[in-house]
Each structure stands twice: as structure tokens, then as C-alpha cells.
C-alpha atoms as an extended CHARMM CRD file, in Angstrom:
* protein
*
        66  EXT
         1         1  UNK       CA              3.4150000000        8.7320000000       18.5300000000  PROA      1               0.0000000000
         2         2  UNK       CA              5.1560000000        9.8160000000       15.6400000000  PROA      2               0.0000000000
         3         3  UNK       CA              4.6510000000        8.6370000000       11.8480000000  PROA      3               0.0000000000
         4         4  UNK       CA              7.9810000000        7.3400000000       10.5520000000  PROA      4               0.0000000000
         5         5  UNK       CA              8.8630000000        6.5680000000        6.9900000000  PROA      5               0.0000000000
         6         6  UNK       CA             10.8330000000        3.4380000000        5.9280000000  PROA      6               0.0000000000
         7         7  UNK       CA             13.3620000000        3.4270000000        3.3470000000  PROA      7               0.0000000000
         8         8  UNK       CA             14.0510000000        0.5110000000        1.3510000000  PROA      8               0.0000000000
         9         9  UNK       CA             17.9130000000        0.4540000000        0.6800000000  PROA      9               0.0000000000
        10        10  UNK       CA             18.0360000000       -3.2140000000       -1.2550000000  PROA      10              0.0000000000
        11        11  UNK       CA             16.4690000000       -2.0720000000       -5.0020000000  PROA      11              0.0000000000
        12        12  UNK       CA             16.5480000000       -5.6350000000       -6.4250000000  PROA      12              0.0000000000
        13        13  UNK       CA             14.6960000000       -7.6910000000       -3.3090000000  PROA      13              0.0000000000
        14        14  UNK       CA             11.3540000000       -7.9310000000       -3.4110000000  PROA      14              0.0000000000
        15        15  UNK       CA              9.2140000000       -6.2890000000       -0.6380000000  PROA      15              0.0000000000
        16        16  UNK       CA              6.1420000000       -7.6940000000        1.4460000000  PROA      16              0.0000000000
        17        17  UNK       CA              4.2560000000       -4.2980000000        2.8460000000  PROA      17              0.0000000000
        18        18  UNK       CA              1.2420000000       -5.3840000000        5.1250000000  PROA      18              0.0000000000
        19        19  UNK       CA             -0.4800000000       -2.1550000000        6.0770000000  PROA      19              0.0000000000
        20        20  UNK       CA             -3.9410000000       -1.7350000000        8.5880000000  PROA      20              0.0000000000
        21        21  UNK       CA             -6.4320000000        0.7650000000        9.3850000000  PROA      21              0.0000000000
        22        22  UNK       CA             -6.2200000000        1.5900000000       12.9430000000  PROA      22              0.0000000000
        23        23  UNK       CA             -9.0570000000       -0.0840000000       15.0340000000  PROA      23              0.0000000000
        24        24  UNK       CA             -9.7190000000       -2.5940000000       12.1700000000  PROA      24              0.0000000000
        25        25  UNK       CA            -12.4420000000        0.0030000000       10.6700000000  PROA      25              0.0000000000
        26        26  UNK       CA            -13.3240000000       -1.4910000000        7.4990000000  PROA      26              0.0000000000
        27        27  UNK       CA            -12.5420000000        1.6480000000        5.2250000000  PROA      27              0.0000000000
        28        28  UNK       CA            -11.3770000000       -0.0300000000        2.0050000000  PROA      28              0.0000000000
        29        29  UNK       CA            -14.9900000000       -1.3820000000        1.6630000000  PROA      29              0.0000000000
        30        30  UNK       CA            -16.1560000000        1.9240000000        0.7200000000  PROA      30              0.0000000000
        31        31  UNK       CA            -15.5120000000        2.2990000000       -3.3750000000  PROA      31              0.0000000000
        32        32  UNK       CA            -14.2340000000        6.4590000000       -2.8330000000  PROA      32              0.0000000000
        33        33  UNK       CA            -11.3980000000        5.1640000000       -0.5580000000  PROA      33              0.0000000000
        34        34  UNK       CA            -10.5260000000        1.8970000000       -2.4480000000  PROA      34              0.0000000000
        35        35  UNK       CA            -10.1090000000        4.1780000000       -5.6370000000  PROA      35              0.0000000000
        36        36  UNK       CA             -7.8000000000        6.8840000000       -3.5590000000  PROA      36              0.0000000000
        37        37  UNK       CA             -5.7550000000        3.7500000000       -2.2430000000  PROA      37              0.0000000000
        38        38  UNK       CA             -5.8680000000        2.1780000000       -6.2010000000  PROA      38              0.0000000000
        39        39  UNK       CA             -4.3520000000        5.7940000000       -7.4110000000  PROA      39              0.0000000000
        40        40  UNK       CA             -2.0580000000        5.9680000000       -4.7300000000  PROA      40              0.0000000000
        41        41  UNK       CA             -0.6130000000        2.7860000000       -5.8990000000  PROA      41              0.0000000000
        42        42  UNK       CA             -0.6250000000        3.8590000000       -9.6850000000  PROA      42              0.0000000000
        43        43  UNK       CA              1.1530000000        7.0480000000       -8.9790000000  PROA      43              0.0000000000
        44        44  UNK       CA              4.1810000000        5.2340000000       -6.7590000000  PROA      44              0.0000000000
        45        45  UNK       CA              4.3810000000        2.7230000000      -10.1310000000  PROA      45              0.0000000000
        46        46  UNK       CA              4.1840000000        5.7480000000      -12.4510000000  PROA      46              0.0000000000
        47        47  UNK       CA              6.2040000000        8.7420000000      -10.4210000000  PROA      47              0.0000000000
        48        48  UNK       CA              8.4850000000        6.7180000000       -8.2640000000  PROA      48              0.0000000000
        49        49  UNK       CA              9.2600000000        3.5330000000      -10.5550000000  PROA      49              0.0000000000
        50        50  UNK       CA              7.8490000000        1.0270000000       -8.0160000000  PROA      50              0.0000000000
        51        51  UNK       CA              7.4730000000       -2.2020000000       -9.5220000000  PROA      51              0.0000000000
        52        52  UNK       CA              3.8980000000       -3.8160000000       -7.7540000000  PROA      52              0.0000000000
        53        53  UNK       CA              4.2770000000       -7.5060000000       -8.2230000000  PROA      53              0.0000000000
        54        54  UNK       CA              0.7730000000       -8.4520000000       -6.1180000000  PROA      54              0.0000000000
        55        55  UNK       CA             -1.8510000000       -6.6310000000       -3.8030000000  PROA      55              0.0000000000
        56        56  UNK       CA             -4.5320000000       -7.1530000000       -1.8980000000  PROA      56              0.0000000000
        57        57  UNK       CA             -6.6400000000       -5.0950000000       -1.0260000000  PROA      57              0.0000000000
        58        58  UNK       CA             -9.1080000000       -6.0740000000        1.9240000000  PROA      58              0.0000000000
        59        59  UNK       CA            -11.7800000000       -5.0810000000        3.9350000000  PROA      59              0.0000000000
        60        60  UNK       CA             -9.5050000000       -2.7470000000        6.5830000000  PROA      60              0.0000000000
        61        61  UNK       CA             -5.6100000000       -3.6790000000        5.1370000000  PROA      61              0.0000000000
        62        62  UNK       CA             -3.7860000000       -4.7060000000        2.0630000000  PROA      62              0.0000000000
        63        63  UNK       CA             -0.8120000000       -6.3110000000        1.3660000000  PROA      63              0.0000000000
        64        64  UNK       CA              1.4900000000       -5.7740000000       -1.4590000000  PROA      64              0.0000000000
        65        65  UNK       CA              4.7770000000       -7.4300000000       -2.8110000000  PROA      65              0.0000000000
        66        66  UNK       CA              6.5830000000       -4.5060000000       -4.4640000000  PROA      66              0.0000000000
């Protein structure tokens, strides 16, 4: 199966991202990988102007409003 990228065409709607590790392994509970996710999302605000509203950030998904 392929990885596909979504677009998001409507700049001044908020979004509601849900996203899950496959299998439900609980990877955000390790610090290293909750601190590459936590960069990740500083870097989209910083580089790509992406205003983050909320998260989450659980056990094996997070959710954001963005």
C-alpha cells in the first residue's frame, strides 16, 4: 500500500488530524520519540506557517486541531 499525502485546500477552516501507530504499539511513551514527534510539530508551525490550535499526544496516536 502506498503512503499518500493530503492537501488541505481551505486555509481558514480549522483541521482535526487523528493519526495512529500501526498495531497500536505504544511508541509515543518513549521520551526520544515524543521529542522527534514535539519537533516535528514545531518545525511545521515554524517552516510551513501551521497554526496548532490543540494536540494530544497519547500513548500510540495524537490528535491535533491545526
Amino acid at each position: 500500500m502506498g503512503r499518500s499525502r493530503y492537501k488541505f485546500h481551505e486555509l481558514h477552516d480549522p483541521y482535526f488530524i487523528t493519526s495512529s501507530v500501526l498495531e497500536g504499539i505504544p511508541l509515543f511513551m518513549q521520551p526520544v520519540i515524543a521529542d522527534i514527534i514535539m519537533g516535528a510539530l514545531r518545525y511545521m508551525q515554524r517552516e510551513h506557517y501551521v497554526q496548532l490550535r490543540a494536540y494530544v499526544l497519547m500513548p500510540n496516536h495524537l490528535h491535533l486541531i491545526a
